[in-house]
DOVEX-58932 format. One record per atom (N, C-alpha, C): z, x negated, y negated; residue in one letter; chain; atom name; residue number from 1. Coordinates in Angstrom, 3 decimals, always signed. Example, Ala and Ser with C-alpha at 12.3 -4.5 7.8 and 13.67 -1.06 7.14 Angstrom:
BEGIN
NODE         zz         xx         yy   residuo   cadena   atomo   num
NODE     +7.800    -13.190     +5.690         A        A       N     1
NODE     +7.800    -12.300     +4.500         A        A      CA     1
NODE     +7.800    -13.200     +3.300         A        A       C     1
NODE     +7.080    -12.850     +2.250         S        A       N     2
NODE     +7.140    -13.670     +1.060         S        A      CA     2
NODE     +7.870    -12.900     -0.030         S        A       C     2
***
This chain:
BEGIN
NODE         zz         xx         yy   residuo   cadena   atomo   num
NODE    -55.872    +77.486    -21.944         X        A       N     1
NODE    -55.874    +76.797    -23.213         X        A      CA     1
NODE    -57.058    +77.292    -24.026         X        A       C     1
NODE    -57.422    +76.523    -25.149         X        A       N     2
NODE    -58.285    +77.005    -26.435         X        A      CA     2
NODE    -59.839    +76.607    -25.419         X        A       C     2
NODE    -60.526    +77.457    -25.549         X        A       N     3
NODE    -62.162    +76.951    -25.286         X        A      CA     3
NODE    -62.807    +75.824    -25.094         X        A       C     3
NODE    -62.078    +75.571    -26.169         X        A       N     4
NODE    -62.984    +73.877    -26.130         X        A      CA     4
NODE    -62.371    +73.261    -25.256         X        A       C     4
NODE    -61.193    +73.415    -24.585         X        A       N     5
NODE    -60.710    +72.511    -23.906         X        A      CA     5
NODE    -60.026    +70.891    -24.145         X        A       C     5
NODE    -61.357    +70.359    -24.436         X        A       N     6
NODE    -61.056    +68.573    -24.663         X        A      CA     6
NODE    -60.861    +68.311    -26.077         X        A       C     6
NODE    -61.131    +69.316    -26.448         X        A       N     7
NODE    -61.228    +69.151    -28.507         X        A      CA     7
NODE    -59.676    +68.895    -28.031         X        A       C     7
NODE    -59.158    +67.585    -28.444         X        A       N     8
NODE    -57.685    +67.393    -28.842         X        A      CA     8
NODE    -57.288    +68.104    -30.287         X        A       C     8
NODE    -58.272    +67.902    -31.508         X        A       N     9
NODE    -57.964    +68.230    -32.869         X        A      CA     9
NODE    -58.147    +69.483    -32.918         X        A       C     9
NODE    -58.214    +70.738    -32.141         X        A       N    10
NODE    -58.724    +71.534    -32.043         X        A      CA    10
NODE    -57.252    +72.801    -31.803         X        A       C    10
NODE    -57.348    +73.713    -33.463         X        A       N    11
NODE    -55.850    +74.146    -33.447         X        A      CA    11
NODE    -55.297    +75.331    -32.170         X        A       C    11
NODE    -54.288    +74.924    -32.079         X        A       N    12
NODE    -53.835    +76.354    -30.601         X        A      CA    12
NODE    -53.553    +77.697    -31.145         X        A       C    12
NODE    -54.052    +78.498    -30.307         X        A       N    13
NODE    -53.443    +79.890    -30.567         X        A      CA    13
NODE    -52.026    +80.075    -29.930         X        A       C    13
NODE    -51.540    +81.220    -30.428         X        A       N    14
NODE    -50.558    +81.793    -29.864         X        A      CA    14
NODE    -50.358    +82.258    -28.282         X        A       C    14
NODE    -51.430    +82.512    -27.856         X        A       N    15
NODE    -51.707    +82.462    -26.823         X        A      CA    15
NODE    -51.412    +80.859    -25.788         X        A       C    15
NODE    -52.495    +80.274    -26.195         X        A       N    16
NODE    -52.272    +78.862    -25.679         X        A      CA    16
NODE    -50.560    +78.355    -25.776         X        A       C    16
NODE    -49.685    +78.225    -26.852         X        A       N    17
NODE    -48.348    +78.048    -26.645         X        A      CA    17
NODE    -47.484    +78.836    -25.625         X        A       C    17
NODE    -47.379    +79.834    -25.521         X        A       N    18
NODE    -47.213    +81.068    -24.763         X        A      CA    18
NODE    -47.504    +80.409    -23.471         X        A       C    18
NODE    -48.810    +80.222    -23.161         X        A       N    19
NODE    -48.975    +79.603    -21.769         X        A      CA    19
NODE    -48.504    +78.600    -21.295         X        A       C    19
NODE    -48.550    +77.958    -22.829         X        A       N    20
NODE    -47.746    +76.829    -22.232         X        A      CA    20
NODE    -46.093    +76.350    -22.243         X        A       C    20
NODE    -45.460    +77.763    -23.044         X        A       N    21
NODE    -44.034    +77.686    -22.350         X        A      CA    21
NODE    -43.727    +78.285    -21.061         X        A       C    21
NODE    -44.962    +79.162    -20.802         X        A       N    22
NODE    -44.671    +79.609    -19.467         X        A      CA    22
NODE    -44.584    +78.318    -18.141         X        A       C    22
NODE    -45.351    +77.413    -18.451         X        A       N    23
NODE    -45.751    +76.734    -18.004         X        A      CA    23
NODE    -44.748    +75.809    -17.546         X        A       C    23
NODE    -44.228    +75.540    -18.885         X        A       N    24
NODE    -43.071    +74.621    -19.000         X        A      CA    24
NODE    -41.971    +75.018    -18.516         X        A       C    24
NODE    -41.715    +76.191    -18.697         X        A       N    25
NODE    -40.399    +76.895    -18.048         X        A      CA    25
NODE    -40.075    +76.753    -16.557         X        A       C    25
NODE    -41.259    +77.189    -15.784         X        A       N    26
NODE    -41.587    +77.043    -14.436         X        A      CA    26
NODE    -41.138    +75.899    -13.878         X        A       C    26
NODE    -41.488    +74.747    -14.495         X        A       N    27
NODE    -41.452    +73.070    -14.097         X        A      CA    27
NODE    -40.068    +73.028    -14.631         X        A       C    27
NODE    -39.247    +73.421    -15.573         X        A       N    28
NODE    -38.001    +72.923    -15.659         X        A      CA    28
NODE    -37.293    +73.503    -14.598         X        A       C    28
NODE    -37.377    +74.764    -14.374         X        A       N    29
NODE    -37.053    +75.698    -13.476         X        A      CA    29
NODE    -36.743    +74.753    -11.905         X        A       C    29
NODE    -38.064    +74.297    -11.197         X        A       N    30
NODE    -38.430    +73.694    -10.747         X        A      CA    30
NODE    -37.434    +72.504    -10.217         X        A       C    30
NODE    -37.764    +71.560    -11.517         X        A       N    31
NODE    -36.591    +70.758    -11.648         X        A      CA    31
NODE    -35.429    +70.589    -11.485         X        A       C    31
NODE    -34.918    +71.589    -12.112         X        A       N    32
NODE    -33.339    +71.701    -12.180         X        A      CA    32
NODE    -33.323    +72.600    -10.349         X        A       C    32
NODE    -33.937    +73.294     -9.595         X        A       N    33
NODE    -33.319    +73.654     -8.703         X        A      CA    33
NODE    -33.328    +72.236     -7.364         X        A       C    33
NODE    -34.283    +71.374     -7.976         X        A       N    34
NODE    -34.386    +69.913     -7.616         X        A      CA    34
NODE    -32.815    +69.635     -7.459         X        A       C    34
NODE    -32.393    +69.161     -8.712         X        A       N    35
NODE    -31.809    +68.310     -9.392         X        A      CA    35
NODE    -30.225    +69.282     -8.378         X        A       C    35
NODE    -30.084    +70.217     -8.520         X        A       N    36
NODE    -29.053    +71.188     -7.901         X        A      CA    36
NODE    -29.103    +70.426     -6.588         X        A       C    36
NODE    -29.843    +70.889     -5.996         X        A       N    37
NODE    -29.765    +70.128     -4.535         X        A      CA    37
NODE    -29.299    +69.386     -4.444         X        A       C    37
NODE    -29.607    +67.728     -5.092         X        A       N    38
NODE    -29.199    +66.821     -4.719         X        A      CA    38
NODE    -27.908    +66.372     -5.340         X        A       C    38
NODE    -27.631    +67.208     -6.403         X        A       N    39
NODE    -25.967    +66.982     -6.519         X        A      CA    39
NODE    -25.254    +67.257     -5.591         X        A       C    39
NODE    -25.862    +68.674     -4.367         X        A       N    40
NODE    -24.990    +69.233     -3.417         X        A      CA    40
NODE    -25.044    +68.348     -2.512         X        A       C    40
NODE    -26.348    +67.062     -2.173         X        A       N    41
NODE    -26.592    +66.370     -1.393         X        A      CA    41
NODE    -25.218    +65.449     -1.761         X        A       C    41
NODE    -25.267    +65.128     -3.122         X        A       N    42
NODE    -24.292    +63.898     -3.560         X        A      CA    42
NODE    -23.252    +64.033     -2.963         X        A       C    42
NODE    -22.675    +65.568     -3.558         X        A       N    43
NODE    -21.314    +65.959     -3.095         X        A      CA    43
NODE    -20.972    +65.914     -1.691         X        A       C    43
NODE    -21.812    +66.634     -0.927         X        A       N    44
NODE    -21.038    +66.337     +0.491         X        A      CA    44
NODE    -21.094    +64.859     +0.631         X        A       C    44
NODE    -22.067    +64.107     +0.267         X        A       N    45
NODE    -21.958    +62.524     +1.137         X        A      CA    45
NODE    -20.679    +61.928     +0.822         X        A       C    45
NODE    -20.297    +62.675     -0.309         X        A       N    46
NODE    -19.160    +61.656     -1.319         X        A      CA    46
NODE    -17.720    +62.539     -0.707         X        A       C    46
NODE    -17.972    +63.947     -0.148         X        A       N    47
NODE    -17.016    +64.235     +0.637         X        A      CA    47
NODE    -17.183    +63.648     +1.856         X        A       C    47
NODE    -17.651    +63.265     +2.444         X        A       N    48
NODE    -17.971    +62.780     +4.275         X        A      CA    48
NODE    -17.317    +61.123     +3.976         X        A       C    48
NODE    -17.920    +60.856     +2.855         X        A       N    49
NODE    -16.876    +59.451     +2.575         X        A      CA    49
NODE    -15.605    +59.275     +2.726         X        A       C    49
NODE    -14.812    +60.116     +1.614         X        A       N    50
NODE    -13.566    +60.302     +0.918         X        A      CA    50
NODE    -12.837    +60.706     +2.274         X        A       C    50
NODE    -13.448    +61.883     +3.218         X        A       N    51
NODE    -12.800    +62.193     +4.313         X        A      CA    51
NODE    -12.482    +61.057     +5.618         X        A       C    51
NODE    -13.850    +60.381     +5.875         X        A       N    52
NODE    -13.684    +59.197     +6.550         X        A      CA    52
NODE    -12.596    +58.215     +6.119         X        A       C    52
NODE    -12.709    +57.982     +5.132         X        A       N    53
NODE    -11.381    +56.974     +4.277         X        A      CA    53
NODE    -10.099    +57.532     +4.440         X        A       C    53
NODE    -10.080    +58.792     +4.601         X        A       N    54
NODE     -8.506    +59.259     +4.859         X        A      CA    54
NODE     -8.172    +59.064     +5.740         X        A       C    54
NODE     -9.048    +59.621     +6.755         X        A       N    55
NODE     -8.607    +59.339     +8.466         X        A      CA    55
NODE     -8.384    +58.516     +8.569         X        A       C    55
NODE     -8.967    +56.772     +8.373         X        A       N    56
NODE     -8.901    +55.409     +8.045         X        A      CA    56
NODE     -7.375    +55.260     +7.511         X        A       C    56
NODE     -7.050    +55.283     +6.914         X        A       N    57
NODE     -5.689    +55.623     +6.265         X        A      CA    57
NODE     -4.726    +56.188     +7.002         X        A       C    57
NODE     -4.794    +57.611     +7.504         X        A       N    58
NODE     -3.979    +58.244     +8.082         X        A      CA    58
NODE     -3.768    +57.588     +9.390         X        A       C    58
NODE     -4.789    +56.902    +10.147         X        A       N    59
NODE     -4.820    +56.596    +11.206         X        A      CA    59
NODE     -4.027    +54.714    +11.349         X        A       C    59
NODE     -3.859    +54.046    +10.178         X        A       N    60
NODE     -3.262    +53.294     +9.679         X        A      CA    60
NODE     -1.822    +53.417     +9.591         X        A       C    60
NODE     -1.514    +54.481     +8.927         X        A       N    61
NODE     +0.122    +55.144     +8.871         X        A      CA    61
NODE     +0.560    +55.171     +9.697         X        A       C    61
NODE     -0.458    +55.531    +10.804         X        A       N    62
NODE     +0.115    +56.138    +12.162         X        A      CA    62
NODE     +0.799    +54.760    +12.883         X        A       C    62
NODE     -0.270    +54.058    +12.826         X        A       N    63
NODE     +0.540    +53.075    +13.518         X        A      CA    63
NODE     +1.122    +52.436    +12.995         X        A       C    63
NODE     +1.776    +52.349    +11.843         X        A       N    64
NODE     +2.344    +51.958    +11.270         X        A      CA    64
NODE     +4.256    +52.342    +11.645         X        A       C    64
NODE     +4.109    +53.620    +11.715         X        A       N    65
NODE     +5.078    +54.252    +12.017         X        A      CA    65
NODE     +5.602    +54.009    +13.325         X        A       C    65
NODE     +4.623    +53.972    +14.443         X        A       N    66
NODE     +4.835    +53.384    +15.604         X        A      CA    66
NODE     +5.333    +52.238    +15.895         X        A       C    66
NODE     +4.837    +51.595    +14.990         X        A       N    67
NODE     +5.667    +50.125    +14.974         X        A      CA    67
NODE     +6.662    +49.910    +14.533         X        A       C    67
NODE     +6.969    +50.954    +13.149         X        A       N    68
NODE     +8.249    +50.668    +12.784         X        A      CA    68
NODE     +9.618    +51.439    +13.971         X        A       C    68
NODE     +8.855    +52.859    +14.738         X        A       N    69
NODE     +9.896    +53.234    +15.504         X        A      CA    69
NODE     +9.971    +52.596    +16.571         X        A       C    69
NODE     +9.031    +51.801    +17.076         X        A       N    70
NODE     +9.588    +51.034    +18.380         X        A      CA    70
NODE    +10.406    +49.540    +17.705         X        A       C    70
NODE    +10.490    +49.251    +16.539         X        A       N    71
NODE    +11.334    +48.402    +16.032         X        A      CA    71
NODE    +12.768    +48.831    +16.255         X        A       C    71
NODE    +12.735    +49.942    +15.446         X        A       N    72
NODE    +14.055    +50.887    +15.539         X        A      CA    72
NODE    +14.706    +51.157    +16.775         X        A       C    72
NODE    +13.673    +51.148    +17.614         X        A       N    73
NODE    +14.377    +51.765    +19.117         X        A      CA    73
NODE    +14.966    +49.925    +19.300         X        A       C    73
NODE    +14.454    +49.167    +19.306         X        A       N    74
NODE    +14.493    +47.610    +19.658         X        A      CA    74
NODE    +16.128    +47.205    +19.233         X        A       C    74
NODE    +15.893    +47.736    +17.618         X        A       N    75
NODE    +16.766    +47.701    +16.765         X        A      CA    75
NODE    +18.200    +47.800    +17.455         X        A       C    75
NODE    +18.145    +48.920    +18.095         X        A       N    76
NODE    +19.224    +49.753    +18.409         X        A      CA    76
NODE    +19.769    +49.338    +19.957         X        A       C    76
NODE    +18.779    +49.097    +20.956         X        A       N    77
NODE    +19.743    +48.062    +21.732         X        A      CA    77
NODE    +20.225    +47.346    +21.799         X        A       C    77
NODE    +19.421    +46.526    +21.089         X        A       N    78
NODE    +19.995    +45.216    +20.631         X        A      CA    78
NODE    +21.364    +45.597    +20.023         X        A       C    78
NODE    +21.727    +46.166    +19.202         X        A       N    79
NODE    +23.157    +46.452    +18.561         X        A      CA    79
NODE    +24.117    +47.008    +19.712         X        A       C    79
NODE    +23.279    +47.712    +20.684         X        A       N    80
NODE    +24.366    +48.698    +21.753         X        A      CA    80
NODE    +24.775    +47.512    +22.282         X        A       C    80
NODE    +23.904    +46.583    +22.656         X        A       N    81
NODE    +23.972    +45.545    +23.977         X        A      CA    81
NODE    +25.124    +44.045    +23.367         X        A       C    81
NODE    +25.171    +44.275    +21.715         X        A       N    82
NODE    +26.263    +43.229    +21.046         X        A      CA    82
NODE    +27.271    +44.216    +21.122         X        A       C    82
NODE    +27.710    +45.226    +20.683         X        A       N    83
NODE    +28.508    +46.147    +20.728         X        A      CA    83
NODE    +29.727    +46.089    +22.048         X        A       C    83
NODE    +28.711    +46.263    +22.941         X        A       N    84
NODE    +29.285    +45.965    +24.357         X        A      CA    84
NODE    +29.759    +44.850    +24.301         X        A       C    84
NODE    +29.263    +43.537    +24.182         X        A       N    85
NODE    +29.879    +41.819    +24.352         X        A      CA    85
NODE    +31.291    +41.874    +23.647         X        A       C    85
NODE    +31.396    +42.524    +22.370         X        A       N    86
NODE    +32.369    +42.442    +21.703         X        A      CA    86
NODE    +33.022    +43.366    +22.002         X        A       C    86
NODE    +32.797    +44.179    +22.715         X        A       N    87
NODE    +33.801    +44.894    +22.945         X        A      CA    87
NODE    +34.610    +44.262    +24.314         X        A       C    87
NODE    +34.246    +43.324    +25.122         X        A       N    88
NODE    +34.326    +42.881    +26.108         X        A      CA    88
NODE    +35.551    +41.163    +25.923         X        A       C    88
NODE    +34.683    +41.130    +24.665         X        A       N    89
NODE    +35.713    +39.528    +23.975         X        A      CA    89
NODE    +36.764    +40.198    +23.250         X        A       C    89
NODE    +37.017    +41.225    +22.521         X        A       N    90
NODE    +38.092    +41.607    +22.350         X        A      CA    90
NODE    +39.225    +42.554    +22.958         X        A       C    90
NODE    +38.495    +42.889    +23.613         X        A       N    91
NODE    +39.381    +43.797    +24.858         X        A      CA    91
NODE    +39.368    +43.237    +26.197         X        A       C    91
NODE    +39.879    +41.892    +26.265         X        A       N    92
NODE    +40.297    +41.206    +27.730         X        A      CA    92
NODE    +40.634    +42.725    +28.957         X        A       C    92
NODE    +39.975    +41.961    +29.981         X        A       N    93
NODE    +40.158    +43.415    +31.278         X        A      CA    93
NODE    +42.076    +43.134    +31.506         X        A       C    93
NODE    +41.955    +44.166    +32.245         X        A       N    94
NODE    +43.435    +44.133    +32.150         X        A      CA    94
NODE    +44.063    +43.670    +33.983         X        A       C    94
NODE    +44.888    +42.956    +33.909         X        A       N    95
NODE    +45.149    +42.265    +35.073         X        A      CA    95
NODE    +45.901    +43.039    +36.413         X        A       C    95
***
């Protein structure tokens, strides 16, 4: 900076600005490779989420499906096993 240092009223050279965009540049620089990071931080956490929640989900479906096919299988004896009765009340055995 200017000589005097503490002189606040004390006008800058071209120099002194200069230094001090260098200055400034550095620290934004700085910053922003900050600021990068922790979006990448954001992003995976917010993927490790989104992924957990699916499995949660998928793993939901699953049994879901299980239940509905052992319904189905249920379903379906039950119909074989009336099927048979009636076939039994309308077709008397034969003598």
């Amino acid at each position: 900076m200017n000589v005097m240092g503490n002189d606040r009223n004390a006008p800058a050279t071209k120099g002194d600005l200069d230094d001090l965009e260098t200055r400034l540049k550095g620290e934004i620089s700085e910053v922003e490779a900050r600021l990068t990071e922790k979006m990448r931080d954001m992003q995976t956490e917010l993927l490790h989420a989104f992924y957990g929640f699916t499995e949660s989900v998928q793993s939901r479906f699953k049994a879901q499906d299980d239940t509905e096919s052992g319904l189905k299988h249920r379903l379906t004896v039950l119909e074989t096993r009336l099927l048979e009765v009636e076939r039994r009340l309308n077709m008397p055995p034969a003598a």
